[in-house]
ZALOSE-97180 format. One record per residue (C-alpha): residue number from 1; x, y, z; residue in three letters. Coordinates in Angstrom, 1 decimal, decimal comma, m for minus. Layout:
BEGIN
<site i="NUM" c1="X" c2="Y" c3="Z" aa="ALA"/>
...
***
This chain:
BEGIN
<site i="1" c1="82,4" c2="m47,1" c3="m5,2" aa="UNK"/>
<site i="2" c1="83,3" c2="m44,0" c3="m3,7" aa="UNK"/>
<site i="3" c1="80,0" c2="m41,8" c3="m4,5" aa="UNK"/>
<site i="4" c1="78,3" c2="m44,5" c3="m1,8" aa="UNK"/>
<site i="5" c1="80,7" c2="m43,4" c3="1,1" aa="UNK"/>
<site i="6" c1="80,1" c2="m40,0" c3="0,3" aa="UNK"/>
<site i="7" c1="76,4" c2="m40,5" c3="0,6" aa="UNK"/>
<site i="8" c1="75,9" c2="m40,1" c3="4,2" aa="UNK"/>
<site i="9" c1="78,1" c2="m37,0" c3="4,5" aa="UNK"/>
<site i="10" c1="76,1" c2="m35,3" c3="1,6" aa="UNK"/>
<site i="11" c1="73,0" c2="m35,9" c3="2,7" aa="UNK"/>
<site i="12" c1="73,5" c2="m35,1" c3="6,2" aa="UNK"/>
<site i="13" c1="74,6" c2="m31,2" c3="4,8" aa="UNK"/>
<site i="14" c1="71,3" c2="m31,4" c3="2,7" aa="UNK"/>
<site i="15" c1="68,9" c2="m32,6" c3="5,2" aa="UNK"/>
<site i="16" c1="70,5" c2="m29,8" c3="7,8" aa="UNK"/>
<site i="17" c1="70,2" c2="m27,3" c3="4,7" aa="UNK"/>
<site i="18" c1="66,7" c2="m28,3" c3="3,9" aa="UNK"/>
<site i="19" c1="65,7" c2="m28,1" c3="7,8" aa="UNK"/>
<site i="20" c1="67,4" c2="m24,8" c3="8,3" aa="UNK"/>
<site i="21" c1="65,4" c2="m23,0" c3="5,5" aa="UNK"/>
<site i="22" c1="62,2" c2="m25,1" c3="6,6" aa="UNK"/>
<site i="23" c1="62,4" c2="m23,3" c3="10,2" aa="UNK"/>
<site i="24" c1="63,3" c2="m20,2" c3="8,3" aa="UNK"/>
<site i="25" c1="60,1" c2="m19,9" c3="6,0" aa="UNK"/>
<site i="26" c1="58,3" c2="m21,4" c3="8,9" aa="UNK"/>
<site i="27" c1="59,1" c2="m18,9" c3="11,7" aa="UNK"/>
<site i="28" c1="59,1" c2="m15,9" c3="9,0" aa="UNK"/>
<site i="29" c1="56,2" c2="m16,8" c3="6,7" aa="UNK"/>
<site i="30" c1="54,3" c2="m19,1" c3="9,3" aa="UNK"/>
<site i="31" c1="54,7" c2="m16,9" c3="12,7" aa="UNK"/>
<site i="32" c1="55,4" c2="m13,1" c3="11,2" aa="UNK"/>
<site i="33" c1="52,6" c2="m12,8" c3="8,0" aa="UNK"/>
<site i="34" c1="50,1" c2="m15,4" c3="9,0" aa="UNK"/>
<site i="35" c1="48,8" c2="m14,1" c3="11,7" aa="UNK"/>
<site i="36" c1="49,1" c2="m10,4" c3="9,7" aa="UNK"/>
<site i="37" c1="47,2" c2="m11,9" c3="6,8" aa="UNK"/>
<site i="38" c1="44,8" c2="m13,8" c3="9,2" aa="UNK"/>
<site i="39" c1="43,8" c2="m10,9" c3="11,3" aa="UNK"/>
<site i="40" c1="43,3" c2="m9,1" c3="7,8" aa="UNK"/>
<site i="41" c1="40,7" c2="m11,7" c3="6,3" aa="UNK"/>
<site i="42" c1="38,8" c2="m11,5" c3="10,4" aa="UNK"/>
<site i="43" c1="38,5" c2="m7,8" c3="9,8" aa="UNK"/>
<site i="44" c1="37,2" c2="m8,1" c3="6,5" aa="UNK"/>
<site i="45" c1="34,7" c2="m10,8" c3="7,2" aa="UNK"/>
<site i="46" c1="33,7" c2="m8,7" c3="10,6" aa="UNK"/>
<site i="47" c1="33,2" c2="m5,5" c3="8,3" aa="UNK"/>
<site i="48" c1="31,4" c2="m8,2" c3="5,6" aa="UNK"/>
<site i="49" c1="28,9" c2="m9,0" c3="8,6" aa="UNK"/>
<site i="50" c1="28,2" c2="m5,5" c3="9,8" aa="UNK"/>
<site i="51" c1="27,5" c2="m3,9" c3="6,8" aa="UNK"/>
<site i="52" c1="25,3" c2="m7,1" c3="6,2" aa="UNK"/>
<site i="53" c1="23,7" c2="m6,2" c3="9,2" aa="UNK"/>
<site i="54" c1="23,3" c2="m2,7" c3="8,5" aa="UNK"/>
<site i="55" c1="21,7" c2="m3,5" c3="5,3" aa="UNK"/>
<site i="56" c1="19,1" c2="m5,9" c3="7,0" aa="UNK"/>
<site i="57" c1="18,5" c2="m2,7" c3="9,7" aa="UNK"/>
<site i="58" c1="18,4" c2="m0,1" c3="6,8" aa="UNK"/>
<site i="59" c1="16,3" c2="m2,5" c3="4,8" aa="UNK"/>
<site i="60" c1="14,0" c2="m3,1" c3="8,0" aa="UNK"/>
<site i="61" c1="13,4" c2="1,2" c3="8,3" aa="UNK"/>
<site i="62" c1="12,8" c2="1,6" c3="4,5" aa="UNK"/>
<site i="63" c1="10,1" c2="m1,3" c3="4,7" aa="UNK"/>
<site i="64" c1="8,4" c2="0,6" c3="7,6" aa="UNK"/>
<site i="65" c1="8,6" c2="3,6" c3="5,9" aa="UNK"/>
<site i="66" c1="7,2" c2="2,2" c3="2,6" aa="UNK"/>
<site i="67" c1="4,1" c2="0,8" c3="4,8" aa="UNK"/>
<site i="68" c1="3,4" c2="4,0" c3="6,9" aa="UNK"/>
<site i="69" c1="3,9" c2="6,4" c3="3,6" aa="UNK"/>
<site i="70" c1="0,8" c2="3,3" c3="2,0" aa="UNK"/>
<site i="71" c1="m1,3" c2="4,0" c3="5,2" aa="UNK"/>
<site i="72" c1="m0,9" c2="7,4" c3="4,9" aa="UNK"/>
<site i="73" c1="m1,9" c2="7,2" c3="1,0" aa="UNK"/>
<site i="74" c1="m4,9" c2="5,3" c3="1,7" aa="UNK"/>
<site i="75" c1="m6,0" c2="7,5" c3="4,0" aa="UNK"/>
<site i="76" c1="m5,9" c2="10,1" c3="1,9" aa="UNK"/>
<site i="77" c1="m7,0" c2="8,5" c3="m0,8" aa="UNK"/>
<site i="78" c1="m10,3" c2="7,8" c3="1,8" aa="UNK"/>
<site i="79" c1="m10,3" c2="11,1" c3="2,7" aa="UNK"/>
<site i="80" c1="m10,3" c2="12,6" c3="m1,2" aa="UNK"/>
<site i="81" c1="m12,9" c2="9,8" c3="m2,2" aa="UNK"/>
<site i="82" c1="m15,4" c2="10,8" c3="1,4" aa="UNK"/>
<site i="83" c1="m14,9" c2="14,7" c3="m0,3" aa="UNK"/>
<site i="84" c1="m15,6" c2="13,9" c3="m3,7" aa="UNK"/>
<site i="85" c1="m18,6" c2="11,8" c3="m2,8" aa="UNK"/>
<site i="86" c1="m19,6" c2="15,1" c3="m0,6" aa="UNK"/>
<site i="87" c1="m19,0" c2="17,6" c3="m3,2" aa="UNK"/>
<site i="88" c1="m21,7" c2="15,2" c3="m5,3" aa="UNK"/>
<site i="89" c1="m23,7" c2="15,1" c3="m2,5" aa="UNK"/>
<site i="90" c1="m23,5" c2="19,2" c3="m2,4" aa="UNK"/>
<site i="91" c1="m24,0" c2="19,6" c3="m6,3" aa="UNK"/>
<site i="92" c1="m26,8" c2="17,2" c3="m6,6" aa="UNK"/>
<site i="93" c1="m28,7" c2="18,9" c3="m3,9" aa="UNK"/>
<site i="94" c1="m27,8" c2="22,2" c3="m5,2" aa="UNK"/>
<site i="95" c1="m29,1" c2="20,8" c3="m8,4" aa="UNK"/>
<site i="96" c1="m32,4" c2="19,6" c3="m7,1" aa="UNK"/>
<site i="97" c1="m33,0" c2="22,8" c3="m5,5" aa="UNK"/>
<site i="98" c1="m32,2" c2="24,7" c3="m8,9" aa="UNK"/>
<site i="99" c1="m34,4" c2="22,1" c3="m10,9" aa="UNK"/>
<site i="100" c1="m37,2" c2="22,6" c3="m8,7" aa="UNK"/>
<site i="101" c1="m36,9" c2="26,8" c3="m9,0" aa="UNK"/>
<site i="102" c1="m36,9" c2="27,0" c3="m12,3" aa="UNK"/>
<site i="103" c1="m39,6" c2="24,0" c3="m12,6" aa="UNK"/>
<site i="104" c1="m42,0" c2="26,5" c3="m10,0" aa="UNK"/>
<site i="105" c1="m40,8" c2="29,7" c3="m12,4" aa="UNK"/>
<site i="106" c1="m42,2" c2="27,4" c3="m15,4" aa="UNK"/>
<site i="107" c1="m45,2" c2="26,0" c3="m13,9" aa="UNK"/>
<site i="108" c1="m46,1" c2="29,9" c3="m13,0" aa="UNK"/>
<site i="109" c1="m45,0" c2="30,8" c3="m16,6" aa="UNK"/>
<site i="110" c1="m47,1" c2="27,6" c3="m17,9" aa="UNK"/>
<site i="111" c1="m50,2" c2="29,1" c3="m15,7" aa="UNK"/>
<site i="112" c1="m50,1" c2="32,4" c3="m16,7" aa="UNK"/>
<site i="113" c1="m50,0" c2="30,8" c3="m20,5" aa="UNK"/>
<site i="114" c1="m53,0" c2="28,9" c3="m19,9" aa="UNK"/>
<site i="115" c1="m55,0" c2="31,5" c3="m17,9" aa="UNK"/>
<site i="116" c1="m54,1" c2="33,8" c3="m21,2" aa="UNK"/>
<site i="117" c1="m55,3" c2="31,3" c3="m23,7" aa="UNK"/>
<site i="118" c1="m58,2" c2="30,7" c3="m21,9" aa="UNK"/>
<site i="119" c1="m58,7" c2="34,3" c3="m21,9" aa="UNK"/>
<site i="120" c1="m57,4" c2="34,3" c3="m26,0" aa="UNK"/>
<site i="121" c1="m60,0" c2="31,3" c3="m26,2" aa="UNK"/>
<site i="122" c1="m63,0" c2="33,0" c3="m24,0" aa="UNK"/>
<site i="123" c1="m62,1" c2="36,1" c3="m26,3" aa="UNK"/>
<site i="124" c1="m62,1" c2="34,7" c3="m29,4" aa="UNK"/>
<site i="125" c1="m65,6" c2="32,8" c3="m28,7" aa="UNK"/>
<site i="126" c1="m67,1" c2="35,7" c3="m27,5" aa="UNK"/>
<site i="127" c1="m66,4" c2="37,4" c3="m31,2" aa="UNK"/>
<site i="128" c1="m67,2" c2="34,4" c3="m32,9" aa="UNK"/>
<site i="129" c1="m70,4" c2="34,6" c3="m31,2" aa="UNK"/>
<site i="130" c1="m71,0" c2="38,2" c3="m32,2" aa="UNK"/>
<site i="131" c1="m69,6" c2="37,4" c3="m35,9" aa="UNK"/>
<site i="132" c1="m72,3" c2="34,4" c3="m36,0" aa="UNK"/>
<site i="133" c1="m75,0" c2="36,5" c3="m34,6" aa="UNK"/>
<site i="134" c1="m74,6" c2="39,2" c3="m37,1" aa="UNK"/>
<site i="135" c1="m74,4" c2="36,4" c3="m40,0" aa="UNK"/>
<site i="136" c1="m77,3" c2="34,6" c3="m38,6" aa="UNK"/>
<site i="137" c1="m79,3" c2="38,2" c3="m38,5" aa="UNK"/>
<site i="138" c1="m77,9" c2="39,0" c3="m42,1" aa="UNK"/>
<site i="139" c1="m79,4" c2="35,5" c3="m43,5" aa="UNK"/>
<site i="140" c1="m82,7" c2="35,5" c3="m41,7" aa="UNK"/>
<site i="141" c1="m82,9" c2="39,1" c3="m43,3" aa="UNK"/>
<site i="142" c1="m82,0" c2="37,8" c3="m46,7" aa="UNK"/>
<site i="143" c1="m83,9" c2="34,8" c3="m46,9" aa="UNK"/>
<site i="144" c1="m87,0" c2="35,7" c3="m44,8" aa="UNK"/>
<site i="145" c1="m87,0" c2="39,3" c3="m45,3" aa="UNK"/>
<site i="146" c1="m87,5" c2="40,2" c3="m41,9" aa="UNK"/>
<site i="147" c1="m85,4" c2="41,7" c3="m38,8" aa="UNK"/>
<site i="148" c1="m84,2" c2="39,9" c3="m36,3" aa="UNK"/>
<site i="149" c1="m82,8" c2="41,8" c3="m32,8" aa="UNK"/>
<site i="150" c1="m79,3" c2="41,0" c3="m32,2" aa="UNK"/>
<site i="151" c1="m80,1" c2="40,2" c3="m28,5" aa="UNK"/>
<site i="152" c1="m82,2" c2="37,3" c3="m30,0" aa="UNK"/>
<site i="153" c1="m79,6" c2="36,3" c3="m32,7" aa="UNK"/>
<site i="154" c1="m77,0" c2="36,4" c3="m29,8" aa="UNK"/>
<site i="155" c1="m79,3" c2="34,0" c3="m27,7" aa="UNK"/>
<site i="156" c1="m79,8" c2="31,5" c3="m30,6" aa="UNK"/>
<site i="157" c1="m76,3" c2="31,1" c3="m31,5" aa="UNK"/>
<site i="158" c1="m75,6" c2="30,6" c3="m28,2" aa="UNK"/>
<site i="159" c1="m78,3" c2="28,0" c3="m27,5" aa="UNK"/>
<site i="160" c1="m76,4" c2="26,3" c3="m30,9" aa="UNK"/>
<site i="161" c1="m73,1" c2="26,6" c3="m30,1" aa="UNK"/>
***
């Protein structure tokens, strides 16, 4: 067979071929992009870990904002509630004090309505009086026919009433 004696000398040209494009891709591919390609992915993951950095930093500063904007909301949140509860403070005793004017301009109005009814009242019991006396005078004149003074009328509806 003559293919088998050809064997070795085909083969040998393949397995040169195959080696020679082997070291070709090898020192092309493996020595000329590799590093290109690896140096690209360490940038990347360098830039990855920065900006996670800077995210963590940025994150850090917005957190301490967030809690020194609350502390300064509470305390003027304290600060409005301590003003509020001393503006009631102000109108209550502003109130008390207006209450207890116009209470003393009522009680003096109340007192001078009294002392005038009690006058009215005096008044009207003094006429009544009079009135009484002059009907008491009129009867006794009617029914016993005889004068009576109106001093002594006066006196005995007084000593009655």
């Amino acid at each position: 067979m003559p293919q088998i004696a050809q064997l070795a000398a085909t083969y040998s040209s393949q397995i040169f071929w195959l080696l020679l494009t082997f070291g070709i891709v090898f020192f092309v591919i493996g020595l000329g992009m590799v590093p290109k390609v690896q140096s690209t992915v360490d940038a990347r993951d360098k830039k990855i870990a920065d900006d996670l950095e800077a995210a963590k930093a940025n994150s850090a500063a917005a957190d301490a904002l967030e809690a020194d904007w609350r502390a300064k909301e509470n305390e003027a949140r304290a600060d409005a509630q301590a003003k509020l509860a001393e503006a009631k403070a102000k109108a209550a005793k502003d109130r008390e004090a207006k209450l207890a004017k116009e209470d003393a301009a009522i009680g003096e109005k109340l007192a001078a309505a009294e002392a005038e009814i009690e006058a009215g009242r005096g008044k009207a019991l003094g006429e009544i009086e009079a009135v009484a006396a002059e009907a008491a005078a009129d009867i006794v004149r009617r029914l016993a026919g005889t004068d009576v003074s109106a001093d002594a009328a006066l006196k005995a509806v007084k000593a009655v009433i």
